[in-house]
Every structure is written in C-alpha cells, then in structure tokens.
N, C-alpha and C positions, 0 to 999 in steps of 0.2 A: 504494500500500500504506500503511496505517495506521501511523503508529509515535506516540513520545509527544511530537515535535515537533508534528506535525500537530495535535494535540490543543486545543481551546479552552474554555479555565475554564469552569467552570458560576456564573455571576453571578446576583444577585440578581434583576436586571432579568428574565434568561432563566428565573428559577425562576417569576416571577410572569407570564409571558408563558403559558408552558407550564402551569402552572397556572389559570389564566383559560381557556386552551385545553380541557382535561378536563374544567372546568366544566361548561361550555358546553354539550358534547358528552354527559355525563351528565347533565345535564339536559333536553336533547331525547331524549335513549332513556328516559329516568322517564317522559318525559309519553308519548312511542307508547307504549310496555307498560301506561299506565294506562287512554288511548284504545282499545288492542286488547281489555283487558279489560273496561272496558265494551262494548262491542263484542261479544264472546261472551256477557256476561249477557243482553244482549238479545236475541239471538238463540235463547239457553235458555231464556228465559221468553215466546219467540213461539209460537200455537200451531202442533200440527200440523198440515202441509196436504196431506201423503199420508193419501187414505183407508183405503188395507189398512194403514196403520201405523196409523191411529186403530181399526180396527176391531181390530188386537193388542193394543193397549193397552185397548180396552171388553173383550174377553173376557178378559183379566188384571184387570179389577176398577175400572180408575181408571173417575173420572167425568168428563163432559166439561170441567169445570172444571179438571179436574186434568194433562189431557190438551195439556201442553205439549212442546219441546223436552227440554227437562230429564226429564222422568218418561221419555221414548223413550230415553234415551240412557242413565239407569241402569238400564234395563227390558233396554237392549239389554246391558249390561253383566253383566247380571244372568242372561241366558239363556245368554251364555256361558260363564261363572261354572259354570252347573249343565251344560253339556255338556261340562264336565271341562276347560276351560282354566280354567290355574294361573296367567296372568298375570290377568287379571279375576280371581279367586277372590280374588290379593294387593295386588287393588284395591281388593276389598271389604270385604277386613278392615285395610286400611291405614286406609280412609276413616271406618270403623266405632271403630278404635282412635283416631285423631283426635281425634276428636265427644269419646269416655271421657275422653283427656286435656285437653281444652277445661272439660269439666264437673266431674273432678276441681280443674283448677288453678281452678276460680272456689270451688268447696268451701273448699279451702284459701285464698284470700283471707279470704272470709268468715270463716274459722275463724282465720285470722291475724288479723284487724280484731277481733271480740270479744274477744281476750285482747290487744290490745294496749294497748287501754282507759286 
C-alpha cells in the first residue's frame, strides 16, 4: 500500500528523463498522423476503378478528369445528404461554412495589412 514514506522526490534528473521520454513519443505519432494523411490524399486523388461508380458519377455531370476518389466520396456524401440524413447534411454545411470562414479571415488580413500601413 502507498503511503508518503514510500514516496520518491521528483528530481530534476527524473523530470528531464521523462521528458525526453514524451518527446520522443510525440514525435513519432506527429510523423504517422502526417504519413496517414498523406496517405488518404493519395488515395482521394487516385482515380476510380469501379465502373458502375464511374458510370454514377458521368451521369451526375463530372468529366472523366474529374472522376477521382475525392468527387465519389463527396458525390457519395452528397446523395445522402438529399435522402434526408442529417449527419451528411451537417457535413455539408460544416465543410461549406469552413471554406466562408477561410475566405473571410484572408479578407480580413488583407483588410488589416492596408490600414496598417
């Protein structure tokens, strides 16, 4: 059982031991999360290689150029969207409201950088 005998100081040594440890370890999960996401970009921008899925997407409009991962996946998100699921719908306007505030806050630099002159 624990009591405050037992107990041994936290030293300096031990702070920078354990910190060097966290490091470490934060820095290998940075690099897989930035590997996995490259990883899914390239996968979104491969094309597709089901043909009844390419043939959804030519009768929705895209061109073959267009006709990647990426287009199927918000095409697919998008069909859900209109047969009444509410989580895709608050996908689409999550991602939609995004985009608005990306483009407002560059507004506002620019608009901050001329009067700051």
């Amino acid at each position: 059982m624990a009591n405050i005998e037992n107990l041994q100081p936290f030293t300096k040594e031990n702070a920078k031991y354990y910190g060097q440890r966290g490091g470490k370890k934060s820095g290998k999960v940075r690099a897989e999360r930035k590997s996995i996401k490259e990883q899914i970009q390239i996968l979104l921008s491969m094309p597709v290689s089901n043909e009844s899925k390419k043939n959804k997407l030519k009768e929705a409009g895209f061109t073959d150029k267009e006709m990647n991962n990426q287009a199927l996946l918000t095409y697919t998100i998008f069909e859900k969207a209109l047969s009444g699921d509410v989580r895709a719908t608050s996908l689409i306007f999550k991602t939609i409201q995004e985009e608005d505030n990306e483009k407002n806050n560059k507004v506002n630099d620019m608009l901050n950088d001329m009067f700051n002159i």
